[in-house]
N, C-alpha and C positions, 0 to 999 in steps of 0.2 A: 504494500500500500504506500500510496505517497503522503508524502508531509507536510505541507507546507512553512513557510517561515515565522507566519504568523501563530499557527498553532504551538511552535516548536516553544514560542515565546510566553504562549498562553501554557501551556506544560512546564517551563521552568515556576513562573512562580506557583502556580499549584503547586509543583512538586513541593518546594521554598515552605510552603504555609503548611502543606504535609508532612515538613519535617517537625515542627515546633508541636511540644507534646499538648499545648492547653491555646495554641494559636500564636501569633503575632502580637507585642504589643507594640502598635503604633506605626504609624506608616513611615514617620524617618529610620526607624527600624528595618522594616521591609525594603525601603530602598538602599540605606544603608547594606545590609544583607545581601540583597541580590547582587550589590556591587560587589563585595568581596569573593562571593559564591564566582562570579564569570570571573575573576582576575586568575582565578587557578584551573579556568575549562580552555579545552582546545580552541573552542572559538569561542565570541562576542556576542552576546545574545542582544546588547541593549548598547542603546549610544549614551554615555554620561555626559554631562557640563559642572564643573563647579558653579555652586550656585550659591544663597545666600548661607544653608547649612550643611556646605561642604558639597559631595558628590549627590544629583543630584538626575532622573531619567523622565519625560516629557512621555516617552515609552513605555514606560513600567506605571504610572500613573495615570495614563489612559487608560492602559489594561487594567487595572484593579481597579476604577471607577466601571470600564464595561462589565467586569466578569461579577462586579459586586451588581450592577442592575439584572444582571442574569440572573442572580442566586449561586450561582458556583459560589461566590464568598461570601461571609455571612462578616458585617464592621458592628461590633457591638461599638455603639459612640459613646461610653457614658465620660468618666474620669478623664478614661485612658480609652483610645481606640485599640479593639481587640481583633483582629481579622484572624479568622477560621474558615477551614474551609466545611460547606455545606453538606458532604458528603465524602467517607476514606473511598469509596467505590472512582469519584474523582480523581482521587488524589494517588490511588495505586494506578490507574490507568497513564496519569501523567509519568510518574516515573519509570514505567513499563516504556512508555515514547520516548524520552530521554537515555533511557538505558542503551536503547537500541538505535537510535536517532545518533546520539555524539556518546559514546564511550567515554565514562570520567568525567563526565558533566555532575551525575548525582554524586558521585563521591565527592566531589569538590562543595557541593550545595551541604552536605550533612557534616564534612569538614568547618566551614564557614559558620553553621548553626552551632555547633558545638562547641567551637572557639572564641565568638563575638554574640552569638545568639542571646546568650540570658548575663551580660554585662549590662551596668548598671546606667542610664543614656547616657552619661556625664564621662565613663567607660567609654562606652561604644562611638560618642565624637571624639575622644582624644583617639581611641583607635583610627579613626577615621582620618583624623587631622594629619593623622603622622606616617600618612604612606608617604610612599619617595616623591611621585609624582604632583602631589598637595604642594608639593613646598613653596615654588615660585608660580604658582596656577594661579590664573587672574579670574573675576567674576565673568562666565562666559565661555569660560575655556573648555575646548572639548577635550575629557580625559579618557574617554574610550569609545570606538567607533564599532557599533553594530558588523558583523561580517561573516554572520550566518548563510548558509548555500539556500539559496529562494525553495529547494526541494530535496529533501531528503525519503530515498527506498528504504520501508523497515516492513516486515516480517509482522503482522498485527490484525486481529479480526477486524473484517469491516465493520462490522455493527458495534464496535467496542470504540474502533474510532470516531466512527459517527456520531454515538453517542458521547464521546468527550467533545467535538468539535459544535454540538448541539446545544450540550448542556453550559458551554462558556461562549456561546453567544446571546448576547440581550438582543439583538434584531430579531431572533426569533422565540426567544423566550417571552418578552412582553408583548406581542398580540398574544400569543397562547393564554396568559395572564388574564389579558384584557378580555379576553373570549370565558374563559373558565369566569370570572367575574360577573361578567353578564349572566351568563347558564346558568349560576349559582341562585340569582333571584328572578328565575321565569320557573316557571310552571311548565312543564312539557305534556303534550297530549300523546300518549302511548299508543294509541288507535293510529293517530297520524303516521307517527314515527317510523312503529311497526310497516304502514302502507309505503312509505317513503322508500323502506329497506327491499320490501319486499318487489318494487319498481326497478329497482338499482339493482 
């Protein structure tokens, strides 16, 4: 089956949020994270810029805004933002596509969570502050450039991909929403229905 580059991207941080045993806390977190996670994979999964709190992905923030309006992630906002993911059925599918997608991508992502994951924020930016690259990086500055292959051949049920590539899109998660919402408060005529089926 093929892969494409987008999905590849959407599988990393599933995978990211499927490592953390109780979720994510906080989205500088998560970006923080993902950025360390790619610094040790064969390829680039995300473009960075230093920004105002360090490294910082336009990329990775899209995606966790769509894949959060899908339901694939669930942002508890209270204190502290918690991102989990909505389902493990998700989350082993993802790393099942990275596994076989880039070899040594998830070992680098579990590596990363292990070592920066549960440091304390104040931790995890002075970690951040003190790669090599930070040093003289100006506001703006691109510090790592996307250079994932547009497609990648793996070895994967259709219907297991389809359904990760379904379930982490909000374009068609939300009419489905918006249909099950409606349904929810009509009344349906059984007699009709039945005729309907029985036509088709």
């Amino acid at each position: 089956m093929q892969v494409d580059q987008l999905t590849l991207q959407k599988a990393f941080l599933v995978a990211l949020c499927h490592s953390f045993s109780k979720g994510c806390f906080g989205l500088t977190r998560l970006q923080k994270l993902t950025y360390f996670s790619q610094r040790d994979c064969p390829v680039t999964f995300f473009t960075y810029k230093r920004w105002n709190h360090g490294q910082f992905s336009e990329q990775v923030a899209g995606l966790l805004e769509g894949m959060t309006d899908a339901n694939a992630l669930e942002a508890d906002r209270g204190d502290c933002t918690v991102i989990r993911l909505a389902s493990d059925e998700l989350g082993d599918t993802a790393q099942e596509i990275l596994e076989k997608a880039i070899p040594g991508c998830l070992d680098a992502i579990r590596e990363a969570v292990s070592r920066y994951g549960y440091l304390s924020q104040e931790e995890l930016l002075e970690a951040a502050y003190s790669l090599p690259e930070m040093k003289d990086a100006s506001r703006g500055q691109i510090l790592a450039k996307v250079n994932l292959p547009s497609v990648v051949e793996i070895e994967i049920g259709e219907d297991r991909l389809e359904s990760f590539c379904l379930g982490t899109n909000a374009a068609f998660v939300s009419p489905l929403q918006s249909l099950a919402e409606v349904l929810d408060g009509t009344t349906v005529d059984e007699a009709m229905l039945n005729e309907i089926i029985s036509v088709n």
